[in-house]
C-alpha positions in Angstrom: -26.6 6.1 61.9 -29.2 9.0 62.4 -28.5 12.5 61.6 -29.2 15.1 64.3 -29.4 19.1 64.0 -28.6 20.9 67.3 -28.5 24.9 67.7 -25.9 26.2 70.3 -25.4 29.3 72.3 -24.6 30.7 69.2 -28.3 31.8 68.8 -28.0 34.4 71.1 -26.1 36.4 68.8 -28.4 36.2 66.0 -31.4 37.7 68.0 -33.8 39.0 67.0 -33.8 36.8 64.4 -34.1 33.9 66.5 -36.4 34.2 68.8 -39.1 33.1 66.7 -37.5 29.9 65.3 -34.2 28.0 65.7 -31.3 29.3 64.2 -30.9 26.1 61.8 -34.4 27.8 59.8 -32.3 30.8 59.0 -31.9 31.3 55.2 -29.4 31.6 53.4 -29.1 31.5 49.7 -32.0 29.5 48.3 -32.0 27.2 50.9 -32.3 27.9 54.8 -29.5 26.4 56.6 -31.4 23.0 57.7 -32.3 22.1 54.2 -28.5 22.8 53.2 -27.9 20.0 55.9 -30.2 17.5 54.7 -29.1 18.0 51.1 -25.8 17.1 51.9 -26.3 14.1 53.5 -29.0 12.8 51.3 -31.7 12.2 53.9 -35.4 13.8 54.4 -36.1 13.8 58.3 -34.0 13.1 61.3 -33.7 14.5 64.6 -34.2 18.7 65.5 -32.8 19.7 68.9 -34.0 23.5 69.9 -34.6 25.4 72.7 -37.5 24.3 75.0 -39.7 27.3 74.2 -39.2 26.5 70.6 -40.1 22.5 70.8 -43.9 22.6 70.7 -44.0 24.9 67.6 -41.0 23.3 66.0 -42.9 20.1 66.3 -46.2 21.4 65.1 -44.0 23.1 61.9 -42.0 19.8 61.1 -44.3 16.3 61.3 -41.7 13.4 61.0 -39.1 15.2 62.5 -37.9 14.3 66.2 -38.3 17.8 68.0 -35.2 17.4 71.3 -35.6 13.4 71.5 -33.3 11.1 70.1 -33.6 7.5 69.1 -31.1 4.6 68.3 -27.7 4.0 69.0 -25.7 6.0 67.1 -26.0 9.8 66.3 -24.2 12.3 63.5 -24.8 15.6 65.8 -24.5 18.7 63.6 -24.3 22.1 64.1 -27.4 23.7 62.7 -25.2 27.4 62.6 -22.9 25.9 59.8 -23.2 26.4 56.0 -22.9 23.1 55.1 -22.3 21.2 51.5 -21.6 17.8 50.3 -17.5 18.1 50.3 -18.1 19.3 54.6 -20.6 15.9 54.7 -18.0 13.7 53.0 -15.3 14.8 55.5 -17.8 14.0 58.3 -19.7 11.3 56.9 -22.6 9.6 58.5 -21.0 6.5 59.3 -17.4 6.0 61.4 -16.1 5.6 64.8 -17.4 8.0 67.4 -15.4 11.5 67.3 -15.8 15.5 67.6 -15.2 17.9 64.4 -14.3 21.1 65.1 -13.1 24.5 63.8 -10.9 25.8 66.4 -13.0 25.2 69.9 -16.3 25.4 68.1 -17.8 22.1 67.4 -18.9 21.7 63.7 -20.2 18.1 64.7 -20.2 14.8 66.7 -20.5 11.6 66.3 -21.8 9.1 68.8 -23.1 5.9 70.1 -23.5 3.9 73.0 -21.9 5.0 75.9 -20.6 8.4 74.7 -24.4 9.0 73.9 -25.3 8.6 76.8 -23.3 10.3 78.3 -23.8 13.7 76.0 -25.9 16.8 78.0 -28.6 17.9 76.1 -29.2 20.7 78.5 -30.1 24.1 76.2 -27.6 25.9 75.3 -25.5 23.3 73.9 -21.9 24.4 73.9 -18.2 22.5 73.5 -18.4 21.2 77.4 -22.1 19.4 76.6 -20.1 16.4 74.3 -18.2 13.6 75.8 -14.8 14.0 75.9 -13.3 11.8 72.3 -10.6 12.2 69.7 -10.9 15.3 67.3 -10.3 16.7 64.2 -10.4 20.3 62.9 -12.2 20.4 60.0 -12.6 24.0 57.3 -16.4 24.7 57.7 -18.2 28.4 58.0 -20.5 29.2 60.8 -22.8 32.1 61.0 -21.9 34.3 63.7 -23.8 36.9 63.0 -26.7 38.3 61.0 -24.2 40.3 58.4 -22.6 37.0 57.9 -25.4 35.1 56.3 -25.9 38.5 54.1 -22.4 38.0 53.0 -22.6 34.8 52.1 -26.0 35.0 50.2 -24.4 35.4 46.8 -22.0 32.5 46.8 -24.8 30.5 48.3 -27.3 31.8 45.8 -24.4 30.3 43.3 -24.3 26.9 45.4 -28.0 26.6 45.7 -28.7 27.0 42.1 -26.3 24.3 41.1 -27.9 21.7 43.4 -31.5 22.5 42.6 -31.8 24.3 39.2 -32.4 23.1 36.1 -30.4 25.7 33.7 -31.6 27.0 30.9 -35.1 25.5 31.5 -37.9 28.2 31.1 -40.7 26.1 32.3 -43.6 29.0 33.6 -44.8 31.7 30.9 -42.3 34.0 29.6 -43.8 37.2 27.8 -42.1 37.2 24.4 -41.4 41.3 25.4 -39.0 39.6 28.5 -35.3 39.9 27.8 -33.5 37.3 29.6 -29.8 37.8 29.4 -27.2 34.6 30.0 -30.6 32.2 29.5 -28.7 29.3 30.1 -28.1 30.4 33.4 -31.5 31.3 34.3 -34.8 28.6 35.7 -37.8 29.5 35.7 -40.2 26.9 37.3 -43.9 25.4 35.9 -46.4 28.5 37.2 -44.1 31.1 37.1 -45.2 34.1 35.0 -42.6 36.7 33.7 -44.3 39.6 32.6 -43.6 42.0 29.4 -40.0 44.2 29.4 -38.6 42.4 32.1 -35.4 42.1 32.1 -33.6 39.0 33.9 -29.8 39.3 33.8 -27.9 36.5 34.9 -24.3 37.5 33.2 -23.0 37.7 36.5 -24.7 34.9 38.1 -27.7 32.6 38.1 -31.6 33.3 38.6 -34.2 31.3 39.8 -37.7 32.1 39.7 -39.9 29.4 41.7 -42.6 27.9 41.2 -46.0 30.5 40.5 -44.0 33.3 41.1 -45.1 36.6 39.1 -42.0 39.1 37.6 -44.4 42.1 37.0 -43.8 44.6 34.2 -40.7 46.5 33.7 -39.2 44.9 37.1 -35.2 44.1 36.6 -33.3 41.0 38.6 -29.7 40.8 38.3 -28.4 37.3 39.7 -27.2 35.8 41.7 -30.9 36.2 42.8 -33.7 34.2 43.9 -37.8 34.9 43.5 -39.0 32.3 45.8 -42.6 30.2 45.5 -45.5 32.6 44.8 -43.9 35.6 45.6 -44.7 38.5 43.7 -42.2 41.4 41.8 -44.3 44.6 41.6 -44.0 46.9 38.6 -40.4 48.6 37.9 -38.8 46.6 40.7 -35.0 47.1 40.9 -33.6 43.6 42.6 -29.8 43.6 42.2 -27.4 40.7 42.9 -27.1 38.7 46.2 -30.9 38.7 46.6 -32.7 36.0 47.6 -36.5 36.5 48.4 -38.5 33.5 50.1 -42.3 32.5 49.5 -45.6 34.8 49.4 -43.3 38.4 49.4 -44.3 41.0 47.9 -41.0 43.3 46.7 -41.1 46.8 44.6 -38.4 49.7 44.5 -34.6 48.9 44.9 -33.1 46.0 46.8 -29.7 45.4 47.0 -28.1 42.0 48.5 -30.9 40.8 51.0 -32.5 38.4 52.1 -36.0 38.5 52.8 -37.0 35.1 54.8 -40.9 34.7 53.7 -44.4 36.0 54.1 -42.9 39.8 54.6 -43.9 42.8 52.1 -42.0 45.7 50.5 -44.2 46.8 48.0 -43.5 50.4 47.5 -40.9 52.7 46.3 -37.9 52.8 48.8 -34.3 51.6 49.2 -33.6 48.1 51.1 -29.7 47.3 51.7 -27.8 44.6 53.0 -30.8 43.4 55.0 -32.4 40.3 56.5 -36.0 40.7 56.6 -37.9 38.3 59.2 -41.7 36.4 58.8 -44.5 38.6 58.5 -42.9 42.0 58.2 -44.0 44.9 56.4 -42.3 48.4 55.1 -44.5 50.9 54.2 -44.2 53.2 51.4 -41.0 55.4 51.1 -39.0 53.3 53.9 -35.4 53.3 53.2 -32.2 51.7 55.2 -28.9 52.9 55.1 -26.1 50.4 54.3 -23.0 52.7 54.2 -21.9 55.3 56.7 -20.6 58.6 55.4 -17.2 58.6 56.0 -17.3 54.8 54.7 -15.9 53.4 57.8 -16.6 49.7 59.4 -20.0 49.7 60.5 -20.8 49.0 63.8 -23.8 47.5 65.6 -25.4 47.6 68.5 -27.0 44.3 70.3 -27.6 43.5 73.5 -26.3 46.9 74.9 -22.6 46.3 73.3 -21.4 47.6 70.1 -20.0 45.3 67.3 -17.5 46.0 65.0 -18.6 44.0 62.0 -15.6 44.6 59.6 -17.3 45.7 56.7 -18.4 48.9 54.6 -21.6 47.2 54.2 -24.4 46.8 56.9 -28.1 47.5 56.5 -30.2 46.1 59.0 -32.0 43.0 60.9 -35.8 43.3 61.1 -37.2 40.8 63.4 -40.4 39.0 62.4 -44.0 40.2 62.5 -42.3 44.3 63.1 -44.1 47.2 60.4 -43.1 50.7 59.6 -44.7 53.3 58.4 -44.3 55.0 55.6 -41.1 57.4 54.9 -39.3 55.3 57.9 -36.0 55.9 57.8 -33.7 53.0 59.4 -30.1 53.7 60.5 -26.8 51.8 58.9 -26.1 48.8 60.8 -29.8 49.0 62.8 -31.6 46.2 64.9 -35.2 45.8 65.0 -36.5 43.2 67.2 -40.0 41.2 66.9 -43.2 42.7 66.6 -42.4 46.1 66.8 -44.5 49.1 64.9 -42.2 52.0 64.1 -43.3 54.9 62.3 -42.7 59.3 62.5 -39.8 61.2 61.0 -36.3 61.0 61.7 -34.2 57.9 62.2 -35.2 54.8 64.2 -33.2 53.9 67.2 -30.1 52.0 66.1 -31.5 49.3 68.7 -34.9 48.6 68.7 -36.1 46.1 71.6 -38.9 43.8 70.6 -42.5 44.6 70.9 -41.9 48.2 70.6 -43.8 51.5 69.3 -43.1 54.5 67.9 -39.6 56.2 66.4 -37.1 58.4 67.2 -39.2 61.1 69.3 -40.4 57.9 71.8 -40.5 54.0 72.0 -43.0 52.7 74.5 -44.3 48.8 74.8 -46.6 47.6 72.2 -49.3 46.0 74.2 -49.2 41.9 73.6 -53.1 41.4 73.1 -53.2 44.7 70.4 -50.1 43.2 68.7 -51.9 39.4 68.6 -55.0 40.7 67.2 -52.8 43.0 64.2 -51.2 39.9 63.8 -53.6 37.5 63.1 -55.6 40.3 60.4 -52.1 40.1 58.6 -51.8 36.2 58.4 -55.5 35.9 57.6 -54.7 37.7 54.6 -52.5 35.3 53.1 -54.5 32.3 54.6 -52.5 31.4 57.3 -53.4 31.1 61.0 -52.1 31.8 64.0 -52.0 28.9 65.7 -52.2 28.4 69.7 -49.0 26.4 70.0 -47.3 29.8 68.0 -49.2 32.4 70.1 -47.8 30.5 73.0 -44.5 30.7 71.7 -44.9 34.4 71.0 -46.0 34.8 74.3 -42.9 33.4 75.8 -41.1 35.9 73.9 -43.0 38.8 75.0 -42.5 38.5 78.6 -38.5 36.8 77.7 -37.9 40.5 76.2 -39.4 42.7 78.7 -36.5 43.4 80.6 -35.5 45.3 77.0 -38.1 47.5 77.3 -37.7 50.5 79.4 -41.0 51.9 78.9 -43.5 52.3 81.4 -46.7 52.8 79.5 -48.0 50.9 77.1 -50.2 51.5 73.3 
């Protein structure tokens, strides 16, 4: 029985975050979704189902993976917008007659072979019409709905992660002997990891991992649940509070307060970050600060897609597509989308809906011309000795012209 990860319409509602990779490659916790998925069932590769735009560069991203093809007789289909763990993989296990899993009409996952495999339509977006029609369960399983969701969930996943992965209490990089590490047997630090003098790592209210050749700089404080991923960096006098996880090659100063920033995306300076998902490639210049709680501390609401969301909570900061930049003392509204690519900058607030490929601030947005943004974006992933490759530009390029219609500038910079 192969295992199969599909993304379904769902997607959509996770833009901007999405547009630049399938919404299975979101993080959450340590771990991004996917690898929660692979954990749980014990295996390394299997099948990767996306949308068509996505397949070349999900290909190029993932060798041994099948990128929308499927082999064999028998498939365990799974939905790659689910926070999966080994108690959800032992109710669906790999193996059994063919059926459909659900949580109310969403379909958590599918098993199948023969016949009913063939007759499954892998036509993009995948929804509850696309699988055969079989016997069902309903099943307790969390999807991620929207980008606040996986916020929400970061520090119980943080939690999760650490238990599967960590090795407590083991402080295997260097550890100046100034560090103050509070609840040690709750805290990992991995082999290259350097934790520099009056740090302070307290983990009394949940774990902290530091990955492997990551650098805690001076005076910077982590309180856990929190995650410092692979050679990411923690500049002087950082303040990272709980709920945090950071991915690999960031650079993170000033205050941050439950957020997830994917990888490869800076925050170097002085500035507040709240309740925030922070895509590939992004960076905030000095003095940018989000809000994460409205004045009157109602529900926040959001705006996507030209509707307005309630999101039920008294805490939402922002999405910040990949490969978008501010400038410095850019101030971003509560509850505020930023799409891809953008370059925002000048005083006052930023819109509270940002289309991708966009320039400017409050006074003006116009279109950020695609070759000018290409060419700023290669000089950034040069610097950290990564290229843009064709298959991606392409894939970027299919995202420029997908979002144009968002874009009611004329003009272009």
């Amino acid at each position: 029985m192969g295992l199969f990860i599909l993304e379904d319409s769902g997607y959509e509602q996770l833009l901007p975050l999405t547009w630049l990779r399938p919404v299975y490659d979101l993080r959450c916790g340590i771990l991004t979704l996917r690898d929660k998925i692979l954990k749980a069932y014990g295996v390394e590769t299997g099948g990767l189902g996306c949308r068509s735009y996505l397949a070349p560069l999900v290909a190029e991203q993932n060798p041994g993976f099948m990128v929308n093809q499927v082999a064999g007789e028998s498939l365990l289909i799974v939905n790659g917008r689910v926070i999966w763990n080994g108690e959800l993989a032992r109710q669906i296990p790999l193996a059994g007659p063919d059926w459909v899993y659900k949580v109310g009409g969403q379909v958590v996952a599918a098993r199948l072979s023969g016949a009913n495999l063939g007759k499954m339509n892998w036509q993009t977006p995948i929804t509850h019409e696309s699988f055969p029609k079989l016997a069902e369960e309903q099943v307790e399983a969390t999807f991620i709905t929207w980008f606040w969701d996986l916020l929400h969930h970061n520090a119980a996943q943080l939690v999760a992660d650490f238990e599967l992965l960590a090795r407590p209490g083991r402080l295997e990089g260097e550890v100046h002997r100034g560090a103050h590490l509070l609840g040690e047997e709750s805290i990992f630090i991995a082999p290259g990891a350097k934790v520099g003098p009056g740090v302070v790592l307290d983990a009394g209210e949940g774990p902290i991992f530091i990955d492997e050749n990551a650098t805690i700089m001076p005076q910077a404080v982590i309180r856990g649940p929190a995650y410092v991923g692979k050679q990411s960096i923690i500049k002087i006098g950082a303040k990272i509070y709980e709920g945090t996880s950071i991915g690999e090659v960031c650079k993170v100063g000033g205050e941050v307060v439950q957020c997830i920033i994917h990888s490869y995306a800076n925050k170097q300076h002085d500035g507040f970050l709240g309740h925030a998902y922070v895509g590939m490639w992004v960076n905030l210049g000095g003095g940018t600060n989000n809000s994460d709680l409205k004045n009157d501390y109602g529900e926040i609401r959001v705006e996507m897609g030209g509707e307005t969301v309630g999101t039920g909570s008294m805490f939402v900061g922002c999405a910040i597509g990949d490969h978008t930049k501010t400038g410095i003392g850019t101030m971003i509204n509560t509850g505020s989308v930023l799409g891809v690519g953008c370059n925002l900058y000048g005083a006052g607030l930023t819109p509270k809906e940002v289309p991708s490929f966009s320039w400017g601030g409050a006074e003006s947005l116009v279109e950020y011309r695609l070759e000018k943004f290409l060419q700023a974006a290669r000089k950034v992933m040069d610097r950290r000795k990564q290229e843009l490759s064709p298959v991606e530009e392409a894939v970027i390029r299919d995202v420029f012209a997908a979002t144009a219609g968002e874009r009611g500038a004329v003009g272009g910079t």
